[in-house]
C-alpha positions in Angstrom: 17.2 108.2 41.6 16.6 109.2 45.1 14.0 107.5 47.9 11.0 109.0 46.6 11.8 108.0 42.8 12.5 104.8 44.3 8.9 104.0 46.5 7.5 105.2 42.9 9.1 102.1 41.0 8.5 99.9 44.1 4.6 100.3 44.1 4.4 100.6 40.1 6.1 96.6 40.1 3.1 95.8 42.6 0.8 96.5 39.4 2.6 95.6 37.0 3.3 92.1 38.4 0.3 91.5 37.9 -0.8 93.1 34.3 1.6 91.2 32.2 1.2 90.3 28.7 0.5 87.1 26.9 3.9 85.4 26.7 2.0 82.8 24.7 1.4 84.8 21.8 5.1 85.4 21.1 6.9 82.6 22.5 8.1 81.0 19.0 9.3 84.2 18.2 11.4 84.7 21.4 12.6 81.0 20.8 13.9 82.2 17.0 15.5 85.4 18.1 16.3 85.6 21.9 17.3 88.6 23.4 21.4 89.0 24.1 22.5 90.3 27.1 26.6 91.0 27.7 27.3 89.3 31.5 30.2 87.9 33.0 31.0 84.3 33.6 27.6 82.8 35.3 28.6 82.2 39.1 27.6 78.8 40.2 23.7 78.3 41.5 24.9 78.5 45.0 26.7 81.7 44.7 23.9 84.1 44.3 22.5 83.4 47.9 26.2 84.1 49.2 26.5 87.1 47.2 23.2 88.4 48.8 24.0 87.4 52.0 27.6 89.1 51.6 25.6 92.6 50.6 23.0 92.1 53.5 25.8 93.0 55.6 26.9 96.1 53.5 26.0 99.5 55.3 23.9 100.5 52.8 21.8 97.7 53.3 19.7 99.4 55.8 18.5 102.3 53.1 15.2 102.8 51.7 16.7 101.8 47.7 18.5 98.6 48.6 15.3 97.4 50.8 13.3 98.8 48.2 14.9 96.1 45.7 15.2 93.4 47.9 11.0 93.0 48.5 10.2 93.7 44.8 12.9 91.0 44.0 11.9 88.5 46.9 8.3 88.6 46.4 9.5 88.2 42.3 11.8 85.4 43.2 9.3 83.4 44.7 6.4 83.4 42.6 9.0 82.8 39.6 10.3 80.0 41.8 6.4 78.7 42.4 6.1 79.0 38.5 9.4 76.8 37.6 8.4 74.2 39.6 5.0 74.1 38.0 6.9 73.6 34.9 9.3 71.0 35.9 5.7 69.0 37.7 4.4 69.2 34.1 7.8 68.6 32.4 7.8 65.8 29.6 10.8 63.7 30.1 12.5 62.5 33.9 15.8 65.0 33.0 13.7 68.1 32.3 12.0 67.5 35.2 15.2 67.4 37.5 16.6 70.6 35.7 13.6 72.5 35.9 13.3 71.3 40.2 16.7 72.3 40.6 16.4 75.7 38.8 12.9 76.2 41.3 14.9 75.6 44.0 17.6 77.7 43.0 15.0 80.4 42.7 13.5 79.7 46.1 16.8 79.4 47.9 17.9 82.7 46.1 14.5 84.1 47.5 15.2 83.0 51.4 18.4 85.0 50.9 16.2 88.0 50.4 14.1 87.6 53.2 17.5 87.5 55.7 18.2 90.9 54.0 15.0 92.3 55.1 15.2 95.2 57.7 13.0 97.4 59.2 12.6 99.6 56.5 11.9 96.7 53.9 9.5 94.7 56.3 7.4 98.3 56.3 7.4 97.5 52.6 6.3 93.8 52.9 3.2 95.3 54.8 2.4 97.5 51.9 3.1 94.9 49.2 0.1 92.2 48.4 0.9 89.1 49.4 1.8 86.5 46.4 -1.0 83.8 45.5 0.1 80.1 45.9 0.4 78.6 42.3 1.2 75.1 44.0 -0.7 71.7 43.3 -2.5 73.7 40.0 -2.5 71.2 37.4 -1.2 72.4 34.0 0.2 71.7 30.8 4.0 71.6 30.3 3.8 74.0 27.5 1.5 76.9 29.5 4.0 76.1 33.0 7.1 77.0 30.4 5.2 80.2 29.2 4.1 81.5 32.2 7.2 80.9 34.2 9.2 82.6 31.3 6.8 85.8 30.8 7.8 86.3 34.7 11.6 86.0 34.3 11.2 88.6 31.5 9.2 90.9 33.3 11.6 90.8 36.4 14.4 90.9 34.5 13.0 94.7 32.9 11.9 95.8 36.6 15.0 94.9 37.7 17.1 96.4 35.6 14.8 99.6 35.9 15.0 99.2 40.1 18.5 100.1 39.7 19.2 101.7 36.9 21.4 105.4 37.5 22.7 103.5 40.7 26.8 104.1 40.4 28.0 100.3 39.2 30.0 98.8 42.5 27.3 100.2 45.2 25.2 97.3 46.9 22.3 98.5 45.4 23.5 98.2 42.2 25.5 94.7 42.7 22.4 93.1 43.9 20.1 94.0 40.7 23.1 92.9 38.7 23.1 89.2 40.8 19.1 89.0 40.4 19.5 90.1 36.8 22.2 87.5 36.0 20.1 84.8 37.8 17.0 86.0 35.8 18.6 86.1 32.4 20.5 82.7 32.9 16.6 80.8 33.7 14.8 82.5 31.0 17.8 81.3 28.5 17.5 77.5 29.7 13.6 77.8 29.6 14.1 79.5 25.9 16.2 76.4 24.9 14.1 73.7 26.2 11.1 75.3 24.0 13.3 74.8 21.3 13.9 71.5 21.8 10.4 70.7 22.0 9.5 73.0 18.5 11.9 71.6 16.7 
């Protein structure tokens, strides 16, 4: 995938983001047959921000494909972020509604990572990209705050995953989609269980 395939993907996640499907409509199914994906042992929370803060400083970090990830996932991060902790506002219990804050601010910690990455090249990017809405202080029910926040991890989680996929495994490029990925997958399973909790 060169730079031009790359600025392609980049500007088709602006419209995508925000054409999504109904999560609602298929969220018991999801619950009954979740999706498996093979990962590694889950780093802890405060790991991913190291990691991307590690690869910030990697040479390639500077190029058009690694910037190129790092605003589609940052802008992704933090409306995710802004979605979780809608859910845990609306959550129906006092220890849902500390896991669900601390996954938000995982998400949003994860995000300011992102936005150290930024360089020149990925700030040109920011200019291009619309700017995010603010979901915060919308009142909602738990149920619609779960679905929405987990129709956003799955979507990110496919861009992702498409954002670098033919990068060679062990480049930066490809080391930060898998950290976003793994992040990603590791909320949407913890949201998928406590739907199941609450259908059963």
């Amino acid at each position: 995938m060169d730079e031009t395939d790359t600025m392609s993907l980049f500007r088709r996640w602006q419209t995508v983001a925000n054409s999504r499907p109904d999560y609602r409509l298929k969220l018991s199914r999801d619950v009954a047959s979740p999706s498996t994906i093979d990962l590694a042992p889950l780093p802890a929370d405060s790991t991913y921000a190291l990691v991307i803060g590690s690869l910030a400083r990697h040479p390639d970090a500077e190029k058009v494909a690694f910037q190129a990830v790092v605003v589609s996932t940052l802008q992704m991060l933090f409306t995710i972020g802004q979605q979780e902790q809608q859910a845990a506002d609306a959550a129906l219990s006092l220890a849902q509604k500390e896991k669900l804050a601390h996954m938000a601010q995982t998400m949003q910690a994860t995000a300011e990572a992102l936005h150290q990455a930024v360089r020149a090249k990925g700030e040109h990017m920011l200019d291009l990209a619309t700017p995010a809405a603010s979901q915060s202080g919308t009142a909602t029910s738990w149920w619609f705050a779960l679905s929405e926040a987990l129709e956003a991890l799955e979507t990110g989680l496919t861009w992702t995953k498409t954002l670098v996929s033919g990068r060679p495994r062990g480049s930066a490029v490809r080391t930060l989609g898998d950290v976003i990925a793994r992040l990603l997958h590791t909320h949407h399973q913890v949201l998928l269980e406590e739907a199941a909790q609450w259908l059963d």
